[in-house]
C-alpha positions in Angstrom: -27.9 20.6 31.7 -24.5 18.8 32.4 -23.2 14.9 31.8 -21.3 13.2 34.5 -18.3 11.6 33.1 -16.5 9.0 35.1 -13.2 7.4 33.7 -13.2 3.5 34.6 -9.3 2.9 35.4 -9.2 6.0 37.7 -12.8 6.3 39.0 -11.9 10.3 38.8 -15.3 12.2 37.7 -15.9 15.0 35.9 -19.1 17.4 34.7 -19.7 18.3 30.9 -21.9 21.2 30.4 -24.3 21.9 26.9 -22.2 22.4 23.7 -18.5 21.6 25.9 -16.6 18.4 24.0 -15.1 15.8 26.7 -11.8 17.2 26.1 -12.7 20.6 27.2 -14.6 19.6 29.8 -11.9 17.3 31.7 -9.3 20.1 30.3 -11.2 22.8 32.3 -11.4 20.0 35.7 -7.6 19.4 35.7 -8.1 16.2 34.1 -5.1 15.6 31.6 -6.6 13.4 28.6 -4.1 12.8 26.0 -4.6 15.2 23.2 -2.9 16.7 20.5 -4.4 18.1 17.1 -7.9 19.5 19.0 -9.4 18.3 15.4 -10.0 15.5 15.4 -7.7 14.2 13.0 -5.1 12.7 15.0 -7.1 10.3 16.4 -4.3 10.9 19.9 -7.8 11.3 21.8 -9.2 8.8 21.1 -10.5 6.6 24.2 -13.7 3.8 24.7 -17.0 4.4 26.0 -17.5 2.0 28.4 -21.6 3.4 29.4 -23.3 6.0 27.2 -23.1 7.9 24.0 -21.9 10.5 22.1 -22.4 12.9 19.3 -20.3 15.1 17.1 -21.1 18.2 15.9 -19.2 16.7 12.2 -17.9 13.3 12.3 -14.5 13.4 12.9 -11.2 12.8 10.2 -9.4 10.5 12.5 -12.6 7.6 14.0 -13.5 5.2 10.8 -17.0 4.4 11.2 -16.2 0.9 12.5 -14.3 2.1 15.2 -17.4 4.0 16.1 -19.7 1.4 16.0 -16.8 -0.6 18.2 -17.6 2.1 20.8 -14.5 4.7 20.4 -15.2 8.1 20.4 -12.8 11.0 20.0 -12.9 13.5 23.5 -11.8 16.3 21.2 -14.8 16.7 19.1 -17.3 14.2 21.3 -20.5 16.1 22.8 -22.3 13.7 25.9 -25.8 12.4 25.0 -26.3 11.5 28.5 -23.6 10.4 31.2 -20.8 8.3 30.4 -18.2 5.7 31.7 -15.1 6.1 29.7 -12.1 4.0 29.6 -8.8 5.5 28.8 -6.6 2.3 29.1 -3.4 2.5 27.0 -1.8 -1.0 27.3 1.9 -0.9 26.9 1.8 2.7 26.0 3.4 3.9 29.1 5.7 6.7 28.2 7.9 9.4 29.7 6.6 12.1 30.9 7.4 15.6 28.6 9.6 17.8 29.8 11.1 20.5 28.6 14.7 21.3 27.6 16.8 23.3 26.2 18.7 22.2 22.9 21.1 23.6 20.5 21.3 23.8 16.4 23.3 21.4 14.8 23.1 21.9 11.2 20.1 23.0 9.5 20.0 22.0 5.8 17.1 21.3 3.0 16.4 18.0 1.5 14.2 18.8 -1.4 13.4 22.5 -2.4 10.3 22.0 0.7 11.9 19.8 3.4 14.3 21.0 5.7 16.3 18.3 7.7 16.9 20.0 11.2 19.2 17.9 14.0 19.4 19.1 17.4 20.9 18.1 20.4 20.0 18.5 23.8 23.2 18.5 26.0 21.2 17.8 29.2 19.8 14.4 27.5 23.1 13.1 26.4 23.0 10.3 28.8 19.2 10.5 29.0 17.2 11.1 25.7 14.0 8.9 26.5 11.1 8.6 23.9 9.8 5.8 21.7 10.9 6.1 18.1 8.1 7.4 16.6 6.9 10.3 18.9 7.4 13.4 18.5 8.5 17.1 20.3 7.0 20.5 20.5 9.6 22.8 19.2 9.5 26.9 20.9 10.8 29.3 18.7 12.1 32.4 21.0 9.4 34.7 19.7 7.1 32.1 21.5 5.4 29.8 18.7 4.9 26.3 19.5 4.9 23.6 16.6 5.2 19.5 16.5 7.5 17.8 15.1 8.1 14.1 14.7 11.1 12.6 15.8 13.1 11.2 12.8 15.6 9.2 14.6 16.2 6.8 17.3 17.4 7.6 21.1 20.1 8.3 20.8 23.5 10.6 22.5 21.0 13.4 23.0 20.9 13.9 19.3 17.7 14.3 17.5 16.4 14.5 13.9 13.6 15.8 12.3 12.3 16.6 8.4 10.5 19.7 8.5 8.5 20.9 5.5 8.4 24.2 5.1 5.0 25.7 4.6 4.8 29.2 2.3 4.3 32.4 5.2 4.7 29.9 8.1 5.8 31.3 10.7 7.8 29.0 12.1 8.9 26.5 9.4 9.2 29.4 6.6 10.7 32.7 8.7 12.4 31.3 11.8 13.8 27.7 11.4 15.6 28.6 7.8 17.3 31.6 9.2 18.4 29.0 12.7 22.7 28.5 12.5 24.5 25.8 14.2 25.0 27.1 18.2 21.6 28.6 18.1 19.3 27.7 21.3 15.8 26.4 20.8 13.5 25.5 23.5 12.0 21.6 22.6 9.5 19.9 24.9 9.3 15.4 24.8 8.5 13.5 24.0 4.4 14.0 23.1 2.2 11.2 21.3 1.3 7.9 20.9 2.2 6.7 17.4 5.3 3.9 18.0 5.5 0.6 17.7 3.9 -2.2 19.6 6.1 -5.3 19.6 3.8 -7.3 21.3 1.4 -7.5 18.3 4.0 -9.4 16.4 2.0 -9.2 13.1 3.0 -8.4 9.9 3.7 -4.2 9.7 2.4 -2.4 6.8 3.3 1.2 6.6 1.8 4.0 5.4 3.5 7.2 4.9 3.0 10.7 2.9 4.9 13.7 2.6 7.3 13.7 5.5 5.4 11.4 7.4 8.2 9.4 6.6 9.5 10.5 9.7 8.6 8.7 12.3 8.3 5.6 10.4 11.4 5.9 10.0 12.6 6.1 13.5 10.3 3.4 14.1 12.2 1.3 11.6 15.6 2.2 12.5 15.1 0.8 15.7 14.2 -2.8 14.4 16.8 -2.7 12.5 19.1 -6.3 12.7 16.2 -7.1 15.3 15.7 -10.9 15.2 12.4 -10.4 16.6 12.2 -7.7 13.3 8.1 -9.2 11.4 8.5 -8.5 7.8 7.8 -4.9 7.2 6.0 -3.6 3.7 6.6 0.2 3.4 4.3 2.5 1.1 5.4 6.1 0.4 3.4 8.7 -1.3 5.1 11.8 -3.0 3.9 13.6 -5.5 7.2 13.7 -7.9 10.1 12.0 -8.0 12.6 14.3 -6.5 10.5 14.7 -3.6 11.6 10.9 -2.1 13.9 12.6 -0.5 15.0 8.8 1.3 14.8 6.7 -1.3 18.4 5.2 -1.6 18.6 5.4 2.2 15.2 3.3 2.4 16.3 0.9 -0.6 19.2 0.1 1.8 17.1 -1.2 4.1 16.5 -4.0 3.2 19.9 -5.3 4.3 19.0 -4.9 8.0 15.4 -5.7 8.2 13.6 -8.9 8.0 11.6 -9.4 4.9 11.5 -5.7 3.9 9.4 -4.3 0.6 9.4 -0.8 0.1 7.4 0.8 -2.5 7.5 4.2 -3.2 4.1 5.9 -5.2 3.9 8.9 -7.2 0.4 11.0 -7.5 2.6 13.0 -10.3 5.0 11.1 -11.9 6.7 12.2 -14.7 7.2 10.0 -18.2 10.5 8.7 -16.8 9.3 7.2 -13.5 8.8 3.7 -13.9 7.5 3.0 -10.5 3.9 3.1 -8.7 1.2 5.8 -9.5 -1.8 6.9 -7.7 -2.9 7.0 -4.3 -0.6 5.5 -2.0 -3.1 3.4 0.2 -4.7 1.8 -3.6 -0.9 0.8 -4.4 -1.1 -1.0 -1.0 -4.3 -2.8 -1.3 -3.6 -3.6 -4.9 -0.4 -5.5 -3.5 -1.4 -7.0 -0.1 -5.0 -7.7 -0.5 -6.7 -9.3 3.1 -4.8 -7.0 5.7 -6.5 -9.0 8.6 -3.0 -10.2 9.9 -1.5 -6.9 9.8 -0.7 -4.1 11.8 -1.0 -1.3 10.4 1.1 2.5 10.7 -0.6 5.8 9.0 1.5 8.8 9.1 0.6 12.1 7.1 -1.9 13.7 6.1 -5.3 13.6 7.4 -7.3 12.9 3.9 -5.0 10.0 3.6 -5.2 8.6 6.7 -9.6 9.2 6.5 -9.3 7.0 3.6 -6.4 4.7 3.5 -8.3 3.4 7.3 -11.7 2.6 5.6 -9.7 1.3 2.3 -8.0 -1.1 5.1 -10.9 -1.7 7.1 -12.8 -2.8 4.1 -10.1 -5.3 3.4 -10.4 -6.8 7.1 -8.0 -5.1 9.0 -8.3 -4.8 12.8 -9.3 -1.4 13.9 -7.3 -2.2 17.1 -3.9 -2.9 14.7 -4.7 0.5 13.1 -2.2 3.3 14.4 -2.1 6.8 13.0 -0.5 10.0 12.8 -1.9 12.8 11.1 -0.4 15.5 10.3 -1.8 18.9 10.5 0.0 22.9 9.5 -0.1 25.8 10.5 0.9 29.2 8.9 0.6 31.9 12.1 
């Protein structure tokens, strides 16, 4: 038996058949839903049922209960009870279109023992590099492998930066981008994604950030940076060790360009001579900033964190439509 699924903004229609997810479904009818992880951890599916209702096989990493009972669903891992009416409305989310390019090694160099800073630059963007700080690219290796990775800098010259970590027997981040020399060509298709920042919330930004989700947040902040218009920004980051805050003098300087800036930096295994924050990041945050129902609120990282740092927020009265995430997901082969 199939589900008819009709999407509100477009009236288009499409036909879901016994065990398909939305996603695969509107995939197979030419139907391009935003997507990325297929995991639903991302949460870069996510749209709102308008009519009907849906079930998951599991419930998904990247919809907070709330947000379900709101009426989101995520097309990735959601199963039709019956037919539906969806709405896929992005408001002020309209983005370029990806493309891909061509774009040459600059420097390849680590920044801890398991982060690799990569720049690139893509000659044919010089004059045109288009993406909202924040996104991210799909980088092809010449053997063919296909991996995303968020854009650490700001438009700029048609120079980009990203902090890769380097996952033991990866295939790409372990045996091809170490061995990459300045002059090398890589094939990078942008921009992908829908984690960036929406000015027209204009609410207090707490952000969230493990591992080298730092990354886009950190594009994201470099481009409010001496911004009048700048909210006052609190910035959580959760490593476990000290050397592994691989920005923290950069980050500490911050504060001279952006309004009202706090950065705190947590560590799940501190040794004896940090003096700083221990824990989970996202406690660290609560512990500090108590009612979040003000704020907006940026996730980047991993998907555990983001599961739980979004109900510890939600609990403290945050708005699930001020909750924006990224999660991050690896992949060895």
């Amino acid at each position: 038996m199939s589900h008819r699924i009709q999407i509100l903004e477009t009236q288009q229609a499409f036909f879901v058949e016994r065990g398909e997810t939305l996603l695969q479904a509107a995939l197979k009818a030419g139907i391009a839903l935003p997507h990325d992880c297929q995991l639903g951890g991302c949460g870069t599916c996510r749209l709102k049922l308008v009519e009907g209702e849906v079930r998951y096989e599991e419930e998904p990493m990247g919809l907070a209960p709330d947000e379900a009972a709101a009426g989101y669903a995520l097309a990735c891992q959601a199963q039709p009870v019956g037919d539906l009416v969806i709405s896929t409305a992005r408001e002020d989310e309209a983005c370029a279109e990806p493309m891909r390019h061509r774009a040459r090694i600059e420097a390849v160099r680590p920044l801890t023992p398991t982060v690799l800073q990569v720049r690139l630059q893509v000659p044919d963007l010089e004059a045109a590099l288009d993406y909202r700080p924040g996104q991210y690219l799909k980088l092809i290796a010449a053997e063919g492998q296909a991996r995303s990775f968020s854009m650490a800098s700001v438009p700029q010259g048609g120079s980009i930066e990203l902090h890769v970590r380097r996952i033991p027997g990866g295939a790409v981040t372990d045996r091809i981008l170490p061995g990459l020399a300045p002059g090398d060509a890589v094939e990078v298709e942008l921009p992908h994604g829908n984690f960036f920042y929406r000015a027209r919330d204009y609410r207090p930004l707490l952000m969230v950030a493990t591992g080298t989700g730092i990354a886009p947040i950190k594009a994201i902040l470099e481009s409010l940076m001496d911004d009048p218009d700048c909210p006052p920004v609190s910035l959580y980051w959760g490593m476990r060790e000290e050397g592994d805050l691989y920005l923290h003098e950069q980050i500490e300087g911050w504060a001279e360009r952006l309004y009202d800036f706090r950065y705190v930096p947590v560590l799940s295994r501190g040794g004896a001579g940090w003096q700083g924050r221990r824990g989970y990041v996202h406690h660290a945050a609560v512990d500090d900033l108590g009612d979040l129902s003000e704020h907006a609120i940026y996730l980047c990282g991993s998907p555990d964190m983001i599961r739980d740092a979004r109900q510890a927020f939600l609990d403290r009265g945050a708005s699930t439509e001020h909750i924006y995430a990224d999660s991050f997901t690896f992949q060895r082969d």
